[in-house]
PyMOL Python script that loads the backbone (N, CA, C, O; Angstrom):
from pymol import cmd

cmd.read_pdbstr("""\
ATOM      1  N   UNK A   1     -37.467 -41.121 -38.078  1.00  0.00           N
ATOM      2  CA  UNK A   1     -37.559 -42.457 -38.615  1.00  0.00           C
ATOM      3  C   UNK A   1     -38.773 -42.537 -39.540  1.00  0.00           C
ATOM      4  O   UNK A   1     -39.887 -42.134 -39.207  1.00  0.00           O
ATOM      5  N   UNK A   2     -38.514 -43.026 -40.601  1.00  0.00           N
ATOM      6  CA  UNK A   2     -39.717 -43.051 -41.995  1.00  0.00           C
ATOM      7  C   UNK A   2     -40.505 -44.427 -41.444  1.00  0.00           C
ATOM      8  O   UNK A   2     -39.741 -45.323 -41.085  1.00  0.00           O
ATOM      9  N   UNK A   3     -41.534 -44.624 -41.366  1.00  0.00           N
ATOM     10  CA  UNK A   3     -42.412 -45.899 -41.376  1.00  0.00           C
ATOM     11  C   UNK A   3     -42.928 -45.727 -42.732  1.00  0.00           C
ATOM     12  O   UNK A   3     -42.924 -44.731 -43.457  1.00  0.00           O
ATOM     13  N   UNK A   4     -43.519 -47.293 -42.982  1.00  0.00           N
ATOM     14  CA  UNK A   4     -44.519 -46.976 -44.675  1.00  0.00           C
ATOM     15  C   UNK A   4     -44.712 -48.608 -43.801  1.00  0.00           C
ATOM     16  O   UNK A   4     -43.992 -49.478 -43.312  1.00  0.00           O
ATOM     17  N   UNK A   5     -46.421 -48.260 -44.036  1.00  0.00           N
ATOM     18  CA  UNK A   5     -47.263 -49.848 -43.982  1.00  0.00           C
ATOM     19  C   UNK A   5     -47.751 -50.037 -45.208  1.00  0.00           C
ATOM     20  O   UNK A   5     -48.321 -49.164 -45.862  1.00  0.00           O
ATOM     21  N   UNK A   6     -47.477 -51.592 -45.700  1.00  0.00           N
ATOM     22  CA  UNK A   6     -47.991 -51.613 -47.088  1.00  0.00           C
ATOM     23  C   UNK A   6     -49.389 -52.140 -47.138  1.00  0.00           C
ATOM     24  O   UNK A   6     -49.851 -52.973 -46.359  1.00  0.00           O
ATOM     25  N   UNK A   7     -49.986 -51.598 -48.085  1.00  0.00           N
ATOM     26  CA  UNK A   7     -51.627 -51.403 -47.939  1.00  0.00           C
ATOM     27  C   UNK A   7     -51.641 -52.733 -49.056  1.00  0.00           C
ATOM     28  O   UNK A   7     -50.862 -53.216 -49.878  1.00  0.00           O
ATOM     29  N   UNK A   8     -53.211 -53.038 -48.480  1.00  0.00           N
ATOM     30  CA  UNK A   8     -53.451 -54.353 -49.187  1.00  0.00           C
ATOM     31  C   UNK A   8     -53.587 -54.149 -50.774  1.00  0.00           C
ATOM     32  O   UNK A   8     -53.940 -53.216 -51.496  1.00  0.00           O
ATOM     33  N   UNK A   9     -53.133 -55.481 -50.978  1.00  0.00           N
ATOM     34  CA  UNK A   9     -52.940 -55.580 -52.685  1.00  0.00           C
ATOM     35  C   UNK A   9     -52.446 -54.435 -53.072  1.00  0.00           C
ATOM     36  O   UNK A   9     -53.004 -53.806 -53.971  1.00  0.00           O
ATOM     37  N   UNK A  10     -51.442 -54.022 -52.525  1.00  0.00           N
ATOM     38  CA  UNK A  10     -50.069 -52.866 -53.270  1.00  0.00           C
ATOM     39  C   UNK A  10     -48.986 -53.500 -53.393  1.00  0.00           C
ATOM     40  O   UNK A  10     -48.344 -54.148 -52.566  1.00  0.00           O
ATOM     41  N   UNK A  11     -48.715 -53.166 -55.054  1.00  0.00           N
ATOM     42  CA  UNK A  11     -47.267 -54.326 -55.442  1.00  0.00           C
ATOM     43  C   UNK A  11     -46.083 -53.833 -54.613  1.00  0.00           C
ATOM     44  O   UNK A  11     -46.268 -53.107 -53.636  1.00  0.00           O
ATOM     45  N   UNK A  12     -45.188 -54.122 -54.896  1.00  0.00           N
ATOM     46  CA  UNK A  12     -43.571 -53.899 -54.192  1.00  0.00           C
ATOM     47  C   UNK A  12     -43.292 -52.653 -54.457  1.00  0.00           C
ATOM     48  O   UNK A  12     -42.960 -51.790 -53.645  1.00  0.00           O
ATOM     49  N   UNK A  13     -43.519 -52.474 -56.420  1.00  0.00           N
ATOM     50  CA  UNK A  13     -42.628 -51.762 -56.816  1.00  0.00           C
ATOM     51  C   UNK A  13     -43.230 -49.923 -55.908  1.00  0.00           C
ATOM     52  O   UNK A  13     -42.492 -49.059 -55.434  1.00  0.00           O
ATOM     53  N   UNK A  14     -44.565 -49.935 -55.976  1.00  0.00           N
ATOM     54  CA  UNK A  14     -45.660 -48.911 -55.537  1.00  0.00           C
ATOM     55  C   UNK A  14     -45.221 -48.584 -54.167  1.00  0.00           C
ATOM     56  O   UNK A  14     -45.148 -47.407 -53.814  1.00  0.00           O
ATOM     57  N   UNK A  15     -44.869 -49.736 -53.230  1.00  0.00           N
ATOM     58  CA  UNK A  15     -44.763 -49.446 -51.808  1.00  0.00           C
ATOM     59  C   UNK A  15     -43.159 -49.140 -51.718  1.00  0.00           C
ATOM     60  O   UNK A  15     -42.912 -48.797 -50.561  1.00  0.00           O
ATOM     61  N   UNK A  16     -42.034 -49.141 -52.492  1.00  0.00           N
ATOM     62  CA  UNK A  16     -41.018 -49.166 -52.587  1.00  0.00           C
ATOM     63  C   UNK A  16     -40.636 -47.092 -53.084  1.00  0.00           C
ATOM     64  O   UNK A  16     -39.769 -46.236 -52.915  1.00  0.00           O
ATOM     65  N   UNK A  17     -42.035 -47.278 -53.759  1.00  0.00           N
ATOM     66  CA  UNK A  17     -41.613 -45.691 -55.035  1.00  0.00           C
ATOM     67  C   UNK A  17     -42.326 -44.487 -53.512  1.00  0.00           C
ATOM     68  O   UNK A  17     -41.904 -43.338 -53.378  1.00  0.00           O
ATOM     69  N   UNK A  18     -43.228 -45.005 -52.720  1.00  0.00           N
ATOM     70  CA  UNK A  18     -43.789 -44.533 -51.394  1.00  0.00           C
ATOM     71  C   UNK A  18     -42.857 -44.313 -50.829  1.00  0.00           C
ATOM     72  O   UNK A  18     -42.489 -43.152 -50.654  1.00  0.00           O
ATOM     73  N   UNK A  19     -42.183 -45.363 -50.369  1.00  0.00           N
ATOM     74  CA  UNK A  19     -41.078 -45.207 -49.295  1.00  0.00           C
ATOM     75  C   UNK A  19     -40.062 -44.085 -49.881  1.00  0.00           C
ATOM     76  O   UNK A  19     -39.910 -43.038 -49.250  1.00  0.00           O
ATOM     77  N   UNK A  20     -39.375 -44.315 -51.085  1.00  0.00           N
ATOM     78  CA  UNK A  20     -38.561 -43.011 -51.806  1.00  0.00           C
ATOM     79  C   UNK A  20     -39.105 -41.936 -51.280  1.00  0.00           C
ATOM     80  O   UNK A  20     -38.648 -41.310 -50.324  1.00  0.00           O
ATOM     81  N   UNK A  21     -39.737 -41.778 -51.668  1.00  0.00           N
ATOM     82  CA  UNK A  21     -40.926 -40.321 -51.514  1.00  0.00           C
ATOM     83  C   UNK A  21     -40.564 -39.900 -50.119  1.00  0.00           C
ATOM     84  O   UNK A  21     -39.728 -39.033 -49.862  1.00  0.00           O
ATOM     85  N   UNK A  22     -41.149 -40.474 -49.378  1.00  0.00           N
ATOM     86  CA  UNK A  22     -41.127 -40.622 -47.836  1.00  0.00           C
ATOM     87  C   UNK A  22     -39.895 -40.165 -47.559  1.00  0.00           C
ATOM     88  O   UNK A  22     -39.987 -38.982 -47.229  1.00  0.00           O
ATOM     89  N   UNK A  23     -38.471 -40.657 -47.532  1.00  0.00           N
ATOM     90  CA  UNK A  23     -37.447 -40.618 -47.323  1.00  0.00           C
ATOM     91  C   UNK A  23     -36.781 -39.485 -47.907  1.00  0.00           C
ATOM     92  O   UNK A  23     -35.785 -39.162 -47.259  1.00  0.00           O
ATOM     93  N   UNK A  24     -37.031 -38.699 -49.033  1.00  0.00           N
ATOM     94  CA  UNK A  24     -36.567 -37.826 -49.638  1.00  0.00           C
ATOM     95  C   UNK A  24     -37.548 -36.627 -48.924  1.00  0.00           C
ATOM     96  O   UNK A  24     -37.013 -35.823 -48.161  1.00  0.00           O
ATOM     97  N   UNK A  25     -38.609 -36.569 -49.131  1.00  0.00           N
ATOM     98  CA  UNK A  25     -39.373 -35.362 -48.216  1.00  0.00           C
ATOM     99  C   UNK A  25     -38.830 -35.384 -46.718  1.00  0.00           C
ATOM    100  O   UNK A  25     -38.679 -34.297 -46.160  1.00  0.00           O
ATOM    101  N   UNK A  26     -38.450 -36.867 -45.859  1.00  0.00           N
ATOM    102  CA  UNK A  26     -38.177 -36.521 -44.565  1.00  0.00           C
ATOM    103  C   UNK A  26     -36.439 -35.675 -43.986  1.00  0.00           C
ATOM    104  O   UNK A  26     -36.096 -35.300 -42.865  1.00  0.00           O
ATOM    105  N   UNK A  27     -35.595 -35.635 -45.502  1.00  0.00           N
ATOM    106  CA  UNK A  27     -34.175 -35.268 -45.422  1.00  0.00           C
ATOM    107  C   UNK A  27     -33.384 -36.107 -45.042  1.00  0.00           C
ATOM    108  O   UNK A  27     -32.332 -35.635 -44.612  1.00  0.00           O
ATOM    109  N   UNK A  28     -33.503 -37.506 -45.027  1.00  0.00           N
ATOM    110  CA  UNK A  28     -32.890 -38.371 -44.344  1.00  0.00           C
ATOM    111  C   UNK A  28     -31.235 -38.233 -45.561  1.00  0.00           C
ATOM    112  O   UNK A  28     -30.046 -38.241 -45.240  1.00  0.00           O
ATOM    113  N   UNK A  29     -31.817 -38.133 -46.800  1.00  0.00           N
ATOM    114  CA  UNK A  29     -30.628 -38.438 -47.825  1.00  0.00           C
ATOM    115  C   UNK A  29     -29.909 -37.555 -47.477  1.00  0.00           C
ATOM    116  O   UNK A  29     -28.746 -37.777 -47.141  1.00  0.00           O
ATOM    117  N   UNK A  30     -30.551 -36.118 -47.482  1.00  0.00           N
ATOM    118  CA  UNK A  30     -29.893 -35.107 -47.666  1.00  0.00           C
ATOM    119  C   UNK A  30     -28.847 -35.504 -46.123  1.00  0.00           C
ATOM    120  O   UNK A  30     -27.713 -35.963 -46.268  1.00  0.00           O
ATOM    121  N   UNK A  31     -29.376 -35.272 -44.880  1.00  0.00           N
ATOM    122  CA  UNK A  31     -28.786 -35.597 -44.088  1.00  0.00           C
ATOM    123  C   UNK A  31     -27.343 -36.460 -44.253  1.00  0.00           C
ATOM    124  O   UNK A  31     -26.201 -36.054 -44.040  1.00  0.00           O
ATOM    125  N   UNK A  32     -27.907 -38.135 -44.823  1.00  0.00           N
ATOM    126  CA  UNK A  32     -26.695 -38.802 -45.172  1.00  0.00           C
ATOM    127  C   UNK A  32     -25.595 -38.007 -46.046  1.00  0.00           C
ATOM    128  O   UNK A  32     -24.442 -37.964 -45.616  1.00  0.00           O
ATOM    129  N   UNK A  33     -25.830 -37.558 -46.914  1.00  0.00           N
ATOM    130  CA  UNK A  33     -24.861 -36.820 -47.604  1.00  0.00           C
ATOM    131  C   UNK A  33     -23.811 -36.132 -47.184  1.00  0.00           C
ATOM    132  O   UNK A  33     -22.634 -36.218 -47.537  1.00  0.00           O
ATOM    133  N   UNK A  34     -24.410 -35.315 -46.262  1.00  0.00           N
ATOM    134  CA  UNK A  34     -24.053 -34.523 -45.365  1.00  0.00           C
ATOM    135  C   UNK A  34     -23.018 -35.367 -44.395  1.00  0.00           C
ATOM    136  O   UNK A  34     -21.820 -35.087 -44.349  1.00  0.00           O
ATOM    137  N   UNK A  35     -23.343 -35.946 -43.976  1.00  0.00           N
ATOM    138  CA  UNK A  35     -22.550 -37.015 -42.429  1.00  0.00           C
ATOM    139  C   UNK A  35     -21.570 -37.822 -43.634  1.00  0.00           C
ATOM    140  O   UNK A  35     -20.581 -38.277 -43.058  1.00  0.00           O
ATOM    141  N   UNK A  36     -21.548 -38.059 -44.752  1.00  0.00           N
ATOM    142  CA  UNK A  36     -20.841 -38.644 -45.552  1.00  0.00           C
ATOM    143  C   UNK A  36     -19.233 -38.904 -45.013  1.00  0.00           C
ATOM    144  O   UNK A  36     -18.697 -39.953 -44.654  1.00  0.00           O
ATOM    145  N   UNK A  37     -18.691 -37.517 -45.105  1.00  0.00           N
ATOM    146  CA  UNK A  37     -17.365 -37.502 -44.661  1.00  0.00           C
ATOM    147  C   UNK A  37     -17.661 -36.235 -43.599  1.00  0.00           C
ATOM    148  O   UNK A  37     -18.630 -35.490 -43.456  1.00  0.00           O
ATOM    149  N   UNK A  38     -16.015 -36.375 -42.741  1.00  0.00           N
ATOM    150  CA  UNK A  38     -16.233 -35.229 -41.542  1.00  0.00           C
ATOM    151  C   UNK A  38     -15.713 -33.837 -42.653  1.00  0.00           C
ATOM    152  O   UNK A  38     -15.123 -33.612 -43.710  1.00  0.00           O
ATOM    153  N   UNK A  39     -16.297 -33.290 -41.726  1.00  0.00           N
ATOM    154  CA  UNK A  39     -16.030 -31.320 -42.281  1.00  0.00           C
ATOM    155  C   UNK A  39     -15.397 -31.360 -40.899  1.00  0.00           C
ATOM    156  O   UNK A  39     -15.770 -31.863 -39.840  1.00  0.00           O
ATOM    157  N   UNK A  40     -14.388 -30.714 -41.228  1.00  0.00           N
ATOM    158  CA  UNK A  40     -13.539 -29.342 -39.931  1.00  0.00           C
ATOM    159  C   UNK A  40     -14.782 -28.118 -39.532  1.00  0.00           C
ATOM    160  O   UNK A  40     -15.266 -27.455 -40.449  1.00  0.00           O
ATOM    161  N   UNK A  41     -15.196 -27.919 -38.193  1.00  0.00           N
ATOM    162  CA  UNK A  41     -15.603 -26.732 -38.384  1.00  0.00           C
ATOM    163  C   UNK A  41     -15.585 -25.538 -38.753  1.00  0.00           C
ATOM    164  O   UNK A  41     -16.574 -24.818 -38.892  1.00  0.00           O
ATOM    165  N   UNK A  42     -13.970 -25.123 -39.015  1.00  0.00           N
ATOM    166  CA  UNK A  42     -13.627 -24.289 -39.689  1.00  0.00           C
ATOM    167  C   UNK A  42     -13.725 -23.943 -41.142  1.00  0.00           C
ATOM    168  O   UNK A  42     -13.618 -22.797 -41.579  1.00  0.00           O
ATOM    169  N   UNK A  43     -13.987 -25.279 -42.033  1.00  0.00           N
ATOM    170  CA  UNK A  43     -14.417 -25.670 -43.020  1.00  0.00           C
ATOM    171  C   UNK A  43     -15.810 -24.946 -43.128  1.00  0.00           C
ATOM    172  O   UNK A  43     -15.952 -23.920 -43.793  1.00  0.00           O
ATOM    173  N   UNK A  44     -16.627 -25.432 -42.566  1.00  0.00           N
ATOM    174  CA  UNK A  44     -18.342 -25.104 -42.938  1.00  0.00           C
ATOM    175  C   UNK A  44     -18.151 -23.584 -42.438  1.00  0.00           C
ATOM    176  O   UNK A  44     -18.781 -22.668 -42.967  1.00  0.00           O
ATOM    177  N   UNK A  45     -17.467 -23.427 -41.646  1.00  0.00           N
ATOM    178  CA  UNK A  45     -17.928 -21.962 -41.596  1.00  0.00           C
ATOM    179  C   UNK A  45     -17.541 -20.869 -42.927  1.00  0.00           C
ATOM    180  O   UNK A  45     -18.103 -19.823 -43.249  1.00  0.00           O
ATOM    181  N   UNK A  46     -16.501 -21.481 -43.462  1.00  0.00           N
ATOM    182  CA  UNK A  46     -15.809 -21.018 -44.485  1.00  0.00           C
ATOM    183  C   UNK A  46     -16.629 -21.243 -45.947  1.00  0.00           C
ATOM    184  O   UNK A  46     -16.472 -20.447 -46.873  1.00  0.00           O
ATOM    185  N   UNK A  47     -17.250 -22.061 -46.019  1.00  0.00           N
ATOM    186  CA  UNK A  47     -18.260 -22.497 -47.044  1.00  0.00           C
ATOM    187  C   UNK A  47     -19.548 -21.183 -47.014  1.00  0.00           C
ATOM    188  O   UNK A  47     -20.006 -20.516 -47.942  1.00  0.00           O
ATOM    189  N   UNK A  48     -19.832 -21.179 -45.669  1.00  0.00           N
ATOM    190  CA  UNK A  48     -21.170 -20.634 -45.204  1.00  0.00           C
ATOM    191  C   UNK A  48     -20.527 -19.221 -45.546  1.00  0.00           C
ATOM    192  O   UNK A  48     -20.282 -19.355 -46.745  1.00  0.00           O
ATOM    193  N   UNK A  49     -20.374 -18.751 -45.415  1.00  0.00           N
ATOM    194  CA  UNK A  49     -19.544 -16.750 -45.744  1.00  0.00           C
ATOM    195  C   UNK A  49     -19.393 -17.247 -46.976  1.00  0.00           C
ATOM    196  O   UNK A  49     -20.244 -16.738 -47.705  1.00  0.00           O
ATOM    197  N   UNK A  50     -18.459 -18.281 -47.769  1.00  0.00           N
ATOM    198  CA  UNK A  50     -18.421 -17.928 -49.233  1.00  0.00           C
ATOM    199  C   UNK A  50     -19.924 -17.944 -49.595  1.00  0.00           C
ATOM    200  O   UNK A  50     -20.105 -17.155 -50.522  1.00  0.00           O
ATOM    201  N   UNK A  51     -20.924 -18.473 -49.257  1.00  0.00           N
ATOM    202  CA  UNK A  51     -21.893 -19.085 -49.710  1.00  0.00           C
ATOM    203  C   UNK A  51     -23.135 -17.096 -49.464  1.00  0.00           C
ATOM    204  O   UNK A  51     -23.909 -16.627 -50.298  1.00  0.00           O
ATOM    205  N   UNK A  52     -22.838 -16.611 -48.294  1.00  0.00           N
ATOM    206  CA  UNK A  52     -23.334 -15.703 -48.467  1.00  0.00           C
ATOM    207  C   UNK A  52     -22.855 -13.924 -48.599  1.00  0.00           C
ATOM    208  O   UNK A  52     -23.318 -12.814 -48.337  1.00  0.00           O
ATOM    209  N   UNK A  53     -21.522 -14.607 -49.235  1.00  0.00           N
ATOM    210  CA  UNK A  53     -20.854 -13.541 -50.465  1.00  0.00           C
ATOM    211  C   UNK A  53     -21.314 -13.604 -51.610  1.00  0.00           C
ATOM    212  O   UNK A  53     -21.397 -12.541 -52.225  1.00  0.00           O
ATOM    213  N   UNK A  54     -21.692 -14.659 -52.167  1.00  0.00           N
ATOM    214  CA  UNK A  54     -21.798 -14.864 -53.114  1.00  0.00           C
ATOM    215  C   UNK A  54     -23.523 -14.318 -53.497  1.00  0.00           C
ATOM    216  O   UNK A  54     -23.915 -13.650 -54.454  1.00  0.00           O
ATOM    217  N   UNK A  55     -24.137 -14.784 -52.580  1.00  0.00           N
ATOM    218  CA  UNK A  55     -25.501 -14.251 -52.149  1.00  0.00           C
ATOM    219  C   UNK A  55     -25.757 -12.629 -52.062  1.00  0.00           C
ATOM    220  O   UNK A  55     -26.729 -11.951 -52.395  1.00  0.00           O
ATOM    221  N   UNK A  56     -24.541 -12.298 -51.502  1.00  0.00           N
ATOM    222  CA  UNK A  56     -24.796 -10.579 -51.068  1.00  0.00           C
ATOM    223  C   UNK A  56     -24.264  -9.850 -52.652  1.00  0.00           C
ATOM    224  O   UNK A  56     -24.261  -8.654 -52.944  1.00  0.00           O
ATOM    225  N   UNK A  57     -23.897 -10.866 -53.387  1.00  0.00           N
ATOM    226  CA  UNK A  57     -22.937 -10.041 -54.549  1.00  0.00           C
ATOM    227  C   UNK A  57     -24.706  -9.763 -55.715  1.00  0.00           C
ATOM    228  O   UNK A  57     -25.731 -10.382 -56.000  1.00  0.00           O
ATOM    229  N   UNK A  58     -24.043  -8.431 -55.995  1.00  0.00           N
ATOM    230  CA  UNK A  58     -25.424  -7.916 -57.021  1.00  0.00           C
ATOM    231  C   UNK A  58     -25.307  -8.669 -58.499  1.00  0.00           C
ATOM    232  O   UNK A  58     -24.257  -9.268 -58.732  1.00  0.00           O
ATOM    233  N   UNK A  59     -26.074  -8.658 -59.234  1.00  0.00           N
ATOM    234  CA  UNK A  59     -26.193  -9.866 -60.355  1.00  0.00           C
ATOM    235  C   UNK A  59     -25.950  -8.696 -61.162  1.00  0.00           C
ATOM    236  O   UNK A  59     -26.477  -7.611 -60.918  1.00  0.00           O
ATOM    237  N   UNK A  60     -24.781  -9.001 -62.576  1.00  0.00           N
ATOM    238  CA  UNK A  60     -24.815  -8.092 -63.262  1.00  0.00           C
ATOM    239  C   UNK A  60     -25.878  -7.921 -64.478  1.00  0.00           C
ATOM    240  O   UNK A  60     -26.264  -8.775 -65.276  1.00  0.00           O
ATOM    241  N   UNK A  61     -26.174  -6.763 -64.387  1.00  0.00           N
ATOM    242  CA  UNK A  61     -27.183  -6.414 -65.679  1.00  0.00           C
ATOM    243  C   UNK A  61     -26.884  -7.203 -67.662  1.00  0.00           C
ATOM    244  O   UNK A  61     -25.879  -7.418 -68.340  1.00  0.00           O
ATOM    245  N   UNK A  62     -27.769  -7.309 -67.791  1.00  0.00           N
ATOM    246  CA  UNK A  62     -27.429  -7.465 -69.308  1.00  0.00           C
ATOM    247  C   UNK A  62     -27.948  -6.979 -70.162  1.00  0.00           C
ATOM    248  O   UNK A  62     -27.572  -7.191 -71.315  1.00  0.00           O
TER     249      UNK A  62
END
""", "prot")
cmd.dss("prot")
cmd.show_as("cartoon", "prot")
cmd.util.cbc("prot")
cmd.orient("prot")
């Protein structure tokens, strides 16, 4: 859970651009993104192997 106390004489927009900050360093978005819609587990696992095929594959020279 993100807290942000707003410090004296700090405008909105300042304690608002804090909180962003806050919320993006804590993964909360990323998280939401994530929980967005359901995945099949069979799904992510299938992502995760393409994801480190693609990783294990050698980069071609140029």
């Amino acid at each position: 859970m993100v807290k942000l106390i707003v410090r004296d004489r700090e405008s909105i927009q300042e304690a608002v651009r804090r909180f962003r900050k806050l919320v993006e360093r804590s993964g909360i978005k990323k998280e939401m993104r994530r929980r967005e819609y359901y995945e099949k587990p069979s799904e992510v696992k299938r992502r995760a192997r393409l994801r480190a095929e693609r990783r294990a594959r050698p980069r071609p020279v140029r």
